[in-house]
C-alpha positions in Angstrom: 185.0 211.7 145.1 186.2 210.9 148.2 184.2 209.2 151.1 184.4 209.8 155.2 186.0 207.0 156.9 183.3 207.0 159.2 180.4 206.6 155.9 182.6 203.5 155.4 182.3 202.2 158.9 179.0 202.8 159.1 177.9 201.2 156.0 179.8 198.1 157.5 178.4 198.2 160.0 174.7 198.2 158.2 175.8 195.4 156.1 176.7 193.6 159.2 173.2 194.2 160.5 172.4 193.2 157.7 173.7 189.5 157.2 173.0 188.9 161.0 169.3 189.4 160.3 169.2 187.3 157.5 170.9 184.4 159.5 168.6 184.9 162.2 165.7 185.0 159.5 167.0 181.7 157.9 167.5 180.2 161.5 163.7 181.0 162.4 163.1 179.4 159.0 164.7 176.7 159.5 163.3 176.0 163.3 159.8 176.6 161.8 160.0 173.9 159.3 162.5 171.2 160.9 161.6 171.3 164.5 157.7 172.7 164.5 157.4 171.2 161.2 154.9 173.8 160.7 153.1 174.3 157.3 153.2 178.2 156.4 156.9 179.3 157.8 155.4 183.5 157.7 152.2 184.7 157.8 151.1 186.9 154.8 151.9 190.1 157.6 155.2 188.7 158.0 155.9 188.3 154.1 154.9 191.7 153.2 156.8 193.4 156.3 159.9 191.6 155.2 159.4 192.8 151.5 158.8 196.0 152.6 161.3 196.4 154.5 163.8 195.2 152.2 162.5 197.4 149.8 163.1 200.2 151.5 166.8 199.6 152.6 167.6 198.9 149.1 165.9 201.8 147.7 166.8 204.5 150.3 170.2 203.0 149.9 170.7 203.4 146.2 169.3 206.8 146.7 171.6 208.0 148.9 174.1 206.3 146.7 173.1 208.7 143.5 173.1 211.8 145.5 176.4 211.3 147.2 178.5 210.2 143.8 177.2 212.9 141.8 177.9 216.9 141.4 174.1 217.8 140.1 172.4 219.4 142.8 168.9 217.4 143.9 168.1 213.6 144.4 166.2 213.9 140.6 169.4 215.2 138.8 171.5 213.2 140.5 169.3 210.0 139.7 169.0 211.2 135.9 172.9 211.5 135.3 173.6 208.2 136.8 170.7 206.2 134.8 173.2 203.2 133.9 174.7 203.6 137.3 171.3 202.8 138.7 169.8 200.4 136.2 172.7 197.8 135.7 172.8 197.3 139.8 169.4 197.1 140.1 169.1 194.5 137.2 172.0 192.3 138.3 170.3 192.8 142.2 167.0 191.5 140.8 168.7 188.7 139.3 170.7 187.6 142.3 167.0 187.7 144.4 165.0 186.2 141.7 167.5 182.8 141.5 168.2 182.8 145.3 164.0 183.1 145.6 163.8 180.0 143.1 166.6 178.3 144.6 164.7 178.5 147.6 161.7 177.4 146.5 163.2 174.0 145.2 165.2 173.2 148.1 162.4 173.8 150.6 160.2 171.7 148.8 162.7 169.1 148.6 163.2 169.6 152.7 159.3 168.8 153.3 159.0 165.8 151.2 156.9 166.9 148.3 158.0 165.9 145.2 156.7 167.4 142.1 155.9 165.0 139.2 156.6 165.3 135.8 
């Protein structure tokens, strides 16, 4: 299979985008709590922009990912020929969010003070 140089830059370029929003996202995080010291960082809008959002990058992006590494013609054939292709990713993807999302969630309660007992 071979790729277009441009694809490639393009894709850094996305990744780029990317890990710049995140940093800004952490930064307006990190303002929130530190220097507002606000309770709720995002409202519940917020969250569920951001999840969707994310969603849909990741999903559009592993789409496009099945359809442009295989030969079958269509996004369903292409999706059922690269089943483990798909699946092992997307496991070690969930992974990844679910301990960076719980790694989260104990540091930030250790940045505000509370403490929980037992």
């Amino acid at each position: 299979m071979a790729i277009d140089p441009a694809a490639g830059k393009i894709l850094g370029m996305l990744m780029a985008y990317a890990v710049s929003s995140l940093g800004l996202l952490l930064a307006y995080y990190n303002y929130r709590k530190r220097i507002l010291k606000a309770e709720r960082t995002f409202s519940s809008v917020a969250v569920a922009v951001i999840v969707g959002v994310i969603t849909i990058a990741v999903i559009g992006t592993v789409l496009t990912a099945a359809v442009a590494s295989s030969d079958a013609d269509g996004l369903w054939p292409a999706i059922t020929s690269n089943i483990v292709g798909l699946a092992l990713p997307a496991f070690i993807v969930l992974v990844s969010v679910l301990l960076t999302w719980v790694l989260f969630r104990h540091f930030s309660r250790r940045i505000s003070g509370t403490k929980r007992s037992g």
